[in-house]
C-alpha positions, -999 to 999 in steps of 0.1 A, spaced: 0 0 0 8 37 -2 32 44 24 22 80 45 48 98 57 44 134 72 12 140 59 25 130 26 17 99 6 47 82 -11 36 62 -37 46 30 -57 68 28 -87 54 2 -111 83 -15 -126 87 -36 -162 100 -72 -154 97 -83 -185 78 -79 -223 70 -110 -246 51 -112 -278 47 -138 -299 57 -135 -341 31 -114 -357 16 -138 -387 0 -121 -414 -35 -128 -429 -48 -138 -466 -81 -138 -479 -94 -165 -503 -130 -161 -515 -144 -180 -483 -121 -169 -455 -92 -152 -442 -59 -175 -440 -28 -169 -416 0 -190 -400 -24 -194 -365 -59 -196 -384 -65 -228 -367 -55 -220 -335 -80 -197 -308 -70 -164 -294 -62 -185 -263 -37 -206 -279 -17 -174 -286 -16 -164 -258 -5 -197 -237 28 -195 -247 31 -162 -234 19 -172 -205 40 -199 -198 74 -177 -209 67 -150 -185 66 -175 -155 93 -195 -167 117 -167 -177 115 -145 -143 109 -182 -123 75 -173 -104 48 -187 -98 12 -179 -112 -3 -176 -82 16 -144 -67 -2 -125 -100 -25 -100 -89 -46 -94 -124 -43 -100 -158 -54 -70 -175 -59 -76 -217 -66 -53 -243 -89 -65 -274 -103 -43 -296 -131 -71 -309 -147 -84 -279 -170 -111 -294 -170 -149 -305 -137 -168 -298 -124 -134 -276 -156 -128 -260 -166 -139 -225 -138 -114 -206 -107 -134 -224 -80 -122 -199 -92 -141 -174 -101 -172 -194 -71 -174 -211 -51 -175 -178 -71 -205 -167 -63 -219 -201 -28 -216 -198 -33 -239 -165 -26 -203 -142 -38 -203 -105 -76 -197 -99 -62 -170 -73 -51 -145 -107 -80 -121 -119 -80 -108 -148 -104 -85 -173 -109 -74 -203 -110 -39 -217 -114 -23 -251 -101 11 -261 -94 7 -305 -61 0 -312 -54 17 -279 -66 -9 -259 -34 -30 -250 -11 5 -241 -39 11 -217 -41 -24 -204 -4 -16 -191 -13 18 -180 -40 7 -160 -18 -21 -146 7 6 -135 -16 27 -117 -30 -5 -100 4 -8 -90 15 26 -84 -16 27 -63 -5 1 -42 -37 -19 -49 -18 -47 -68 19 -61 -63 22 -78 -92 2 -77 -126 2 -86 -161 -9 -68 -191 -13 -64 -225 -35 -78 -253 -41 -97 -284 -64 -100 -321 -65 -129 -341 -82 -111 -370 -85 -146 -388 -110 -157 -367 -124 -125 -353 -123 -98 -382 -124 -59 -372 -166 -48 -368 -177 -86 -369 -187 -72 -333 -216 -53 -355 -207 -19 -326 -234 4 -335 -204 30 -341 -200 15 -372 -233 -10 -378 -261 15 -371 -270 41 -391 -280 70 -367 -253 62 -342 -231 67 -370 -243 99 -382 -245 115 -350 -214 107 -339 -200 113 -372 -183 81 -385 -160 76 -409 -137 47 -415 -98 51 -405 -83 47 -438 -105 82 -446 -94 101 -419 -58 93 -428 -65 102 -463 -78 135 -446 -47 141 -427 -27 137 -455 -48 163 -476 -50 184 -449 -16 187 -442 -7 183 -478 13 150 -478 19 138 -515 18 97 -524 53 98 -529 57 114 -490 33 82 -476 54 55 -497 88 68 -483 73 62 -449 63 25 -461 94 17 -474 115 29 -449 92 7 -421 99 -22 -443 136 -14 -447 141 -10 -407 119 -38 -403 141 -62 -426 172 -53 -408 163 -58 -374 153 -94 -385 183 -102 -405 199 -89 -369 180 -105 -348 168 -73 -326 134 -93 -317 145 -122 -307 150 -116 -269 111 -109 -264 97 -134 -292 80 -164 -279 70 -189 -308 39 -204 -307 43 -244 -317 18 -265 -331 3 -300 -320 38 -315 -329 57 -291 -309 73 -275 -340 75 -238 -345 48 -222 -364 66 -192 -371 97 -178 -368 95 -142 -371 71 -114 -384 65 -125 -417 43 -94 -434 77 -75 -439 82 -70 -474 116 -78 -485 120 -66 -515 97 -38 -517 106 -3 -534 97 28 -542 87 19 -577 66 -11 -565 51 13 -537 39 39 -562 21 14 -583 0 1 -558 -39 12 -563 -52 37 -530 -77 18 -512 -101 37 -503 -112 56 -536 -146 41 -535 -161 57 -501 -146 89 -509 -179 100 -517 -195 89 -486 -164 104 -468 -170 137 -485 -203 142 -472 -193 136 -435 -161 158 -444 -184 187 -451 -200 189 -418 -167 192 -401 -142 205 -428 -165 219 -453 -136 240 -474 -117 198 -475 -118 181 -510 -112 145 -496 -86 125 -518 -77 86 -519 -40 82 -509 -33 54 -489 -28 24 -509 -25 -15 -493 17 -5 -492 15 26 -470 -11 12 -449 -7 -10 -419 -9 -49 -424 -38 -68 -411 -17 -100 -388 -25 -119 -357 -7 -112 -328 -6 -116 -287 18 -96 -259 21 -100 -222 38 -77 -201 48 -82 -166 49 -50 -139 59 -54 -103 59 -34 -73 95 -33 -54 83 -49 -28 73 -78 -52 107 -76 -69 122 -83 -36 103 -112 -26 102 -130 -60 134 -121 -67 125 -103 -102 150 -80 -117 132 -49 -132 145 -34 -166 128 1 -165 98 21 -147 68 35 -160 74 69 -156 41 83 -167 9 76 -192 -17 98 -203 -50 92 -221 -67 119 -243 -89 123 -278 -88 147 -308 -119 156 -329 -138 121 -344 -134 126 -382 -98 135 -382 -95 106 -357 -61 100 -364 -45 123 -341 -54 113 -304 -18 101 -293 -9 134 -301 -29 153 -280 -21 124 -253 22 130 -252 11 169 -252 -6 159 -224 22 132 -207 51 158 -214 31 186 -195 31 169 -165 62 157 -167 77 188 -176 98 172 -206 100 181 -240 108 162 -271 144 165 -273 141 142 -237 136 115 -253 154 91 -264 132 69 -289 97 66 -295 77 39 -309 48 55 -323 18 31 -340 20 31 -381 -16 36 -381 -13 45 -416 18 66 -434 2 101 -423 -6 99 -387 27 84 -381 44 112 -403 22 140 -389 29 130 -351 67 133 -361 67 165 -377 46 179 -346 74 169 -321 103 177 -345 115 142 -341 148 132 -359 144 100 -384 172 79 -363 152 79 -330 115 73 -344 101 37 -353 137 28 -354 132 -8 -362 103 -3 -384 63 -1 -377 29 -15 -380 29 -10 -417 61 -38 -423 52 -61 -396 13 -57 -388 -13 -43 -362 -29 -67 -345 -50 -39 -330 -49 -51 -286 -19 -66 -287 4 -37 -308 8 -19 -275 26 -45 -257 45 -51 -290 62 -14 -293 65 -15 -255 87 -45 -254 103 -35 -292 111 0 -270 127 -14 -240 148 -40 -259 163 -8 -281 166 11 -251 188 -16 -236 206 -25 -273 219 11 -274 224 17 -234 197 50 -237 171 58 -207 141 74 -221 113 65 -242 76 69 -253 51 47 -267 18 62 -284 -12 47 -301 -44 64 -316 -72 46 -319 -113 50 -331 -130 81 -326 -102 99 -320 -87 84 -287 -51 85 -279 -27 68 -253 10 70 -249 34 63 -224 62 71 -205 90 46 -198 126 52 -183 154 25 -180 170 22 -142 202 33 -126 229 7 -114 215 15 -83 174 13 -91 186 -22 -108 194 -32 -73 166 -23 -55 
């Protein structure tokens, strides 16, 4: 609990232990269904591995876990029926561990650490895991049927537009060409490809086996190896059918806006499965279990931007984080911001001023996937591994998500001395 001293209450710092994720696996459509590496697995398969690695690697036991805390940004069929706490019990976890699941878009498995901080922070929890997961094979995005998107006065009143529109308004509004969106692309799928080939993942990949006990996959495997610009640039934009119906929700908001279709399947993120777990700990925790933290959540922050622009939430959410923590940009060492789509991620760059060699160092969601809950456990554990590879302390994580929500957070590596604590 919060310690009181003086009149003053000292509270807990929630420390990372440790960041796991399994290989994000890509999806294909034939005429009947979508097709990926896990399509015959369940969301609960994906994440037992994870499970299992973050006991076996720190050498607890499941039953000192407070919560498990998951993000999932399709609540329904196969990850319906509060999956955090199911899949814990799946992945043969103590009955004493609680768990829930929470939904905030693509925001959802950030926040799922976040909340597990302040839990800990709070000195309600010791020890708690968090993250997330989307197996879009078997759950596809809106097969929940949310009347945000399914119902058509919900949708007008609370102005909906699909995302791949509102990055297509970004980049008209702010005047991005196709040729500014495909250099984004191609240099997520360059970073991505070399961080493979040098094995920068490896420490927080867990594989997921099949019934044999092989590997199903090695590695992230939507990366596109030999993509270039030329191949970028020829690529169709997606989204020039609804620009019609996007205009007319345009006009209510940004009348003097002529909406145009620029993101194409090659500067948009890739559709993949994917799972992440993340373990925090109070110190008092770390002491007892003998867990050696790697960093600190320093701070988080939650906010949201106007609906039709969408895009733009984790922007208005680091505004908010390096406010209160009276930072600015040039504090930081590296940031893992969500690919989205090419705009958002190059818009939220030029509005910090951040330099190309510390931002989405190792590539983004558009070379290796967004599997929409689990992405935020993904850059957080991709952020602290960099962190550690290049011996820096700070960094910040940021996600926007539907409707114009936003999280990011805050994360700084320890001291010799902290290490020791």
């Amino acid at each position: 609990m919060p310690v009181l001293l003086l009149g003053v209450i000292k509270m807990n710092t929630a420390y990372i232990i440790d960041a796991v994720r399994i290989p994000r696996a890509k999806i294909t459509s034939d005429a009947e269904k979508k097709q990926g590496v896990y399509a015959q697995l369940k969301p609960v398969d994906l994440l037992k591995p994870l499970f299992n690695a973050i006991c076996e690697r720190n050498d607890f036991l499941s039953h000192h876990v407070d919560d498990v805390l998951l993000g999932c940004a399709t609540q329904s069929g196969d990850q319906g029926a509060n999956l955090a706490k199911i899949a814990a019990l799946y992945a043969g976890w103590s009955d004493k561990v609680a768990g829930i699941t929470l939904n905030r878009f693509c925001c959802s498995g950030l926040d799922a650490v976040n909340l597990a901080a302040s839990k800990i922070i709070a000195g309600s929890d010791d020890l708690v895991v968090a993250g997330g997961v989307e197996q879009l094979t078997r759950v596809p995005m809106f097969s929940d049927r949310g009347a945000w998107y399914s119902d058509k006065d919900v949708m007008e009143r609370t102005r909906f537009m699909h995302m791949g529109l509102a990055a297509d308004l970004i980049a008209v509004q702010e005047n991005y060409s196709r040729a500014q969106l495909d250099d984004v692309a191609l240099q997520s799928h360059q970073r991505a490809a070399h961080a493979v080939s040098n094995a920068y993942f490896e420490h927080s990949i867990v594989k997921v086996n099949d019934a044999q006990g092989g590997s199903l996959l090695d590695s992230d495997n939507a990366i596109r190896q030999s993509i270039d610009a030329q191949k970028l640039a020829s690529l169709p934009a997606s989204f020039t059918d609804f620009i019609a119906m996007g205009q007319q929700v345009v006009d209510k908001v940004y009348p003097d806006t002529e909406l145009r279709a620029l993101h194409s399947a090659g500067n948009s993120p890739a559709l993949v499965d994917g799972a992440s777990l993340v373990l925090l700990a109070n110190q008092a925790s770390c002491q007892r279990l003998g867990l050696k933290p790697r960093a600190r959540i320093r701070h988080f922050a939650n906010a949201s931007d106007e609906p039709v622009r969408m895009l733009t939430g984790h922007i208005r959410a680091t505004e908010k984080l390096l406010r209160a923590t009276n930072l600015t940009p040039a504090d930081i060492d590296f940031w893992e911001v969500n690919e989205s789509f090419a705009a958002s991620a190059l818009k939220y760059q030029q509005d910090f001023a951040i330099a190309d060699n510390c931002f989405n160092v190792n590539g983004g969601a558009i070379a290796m996937g967004h599997p929409l809950g689990a992405t935020g456990g993904n850059l957080l554990g991709m952020l602290l591994d960099e962190l550690e590879r290049r011996d820096q302390k700070r960094g910040v994580v940021a996600i926007c998500g539907g409707a114009g929500v936003g999280v990011a957070t805050l994360i700084e590596r320890l001291t010799d001395a902290e290490m020791g604590a």
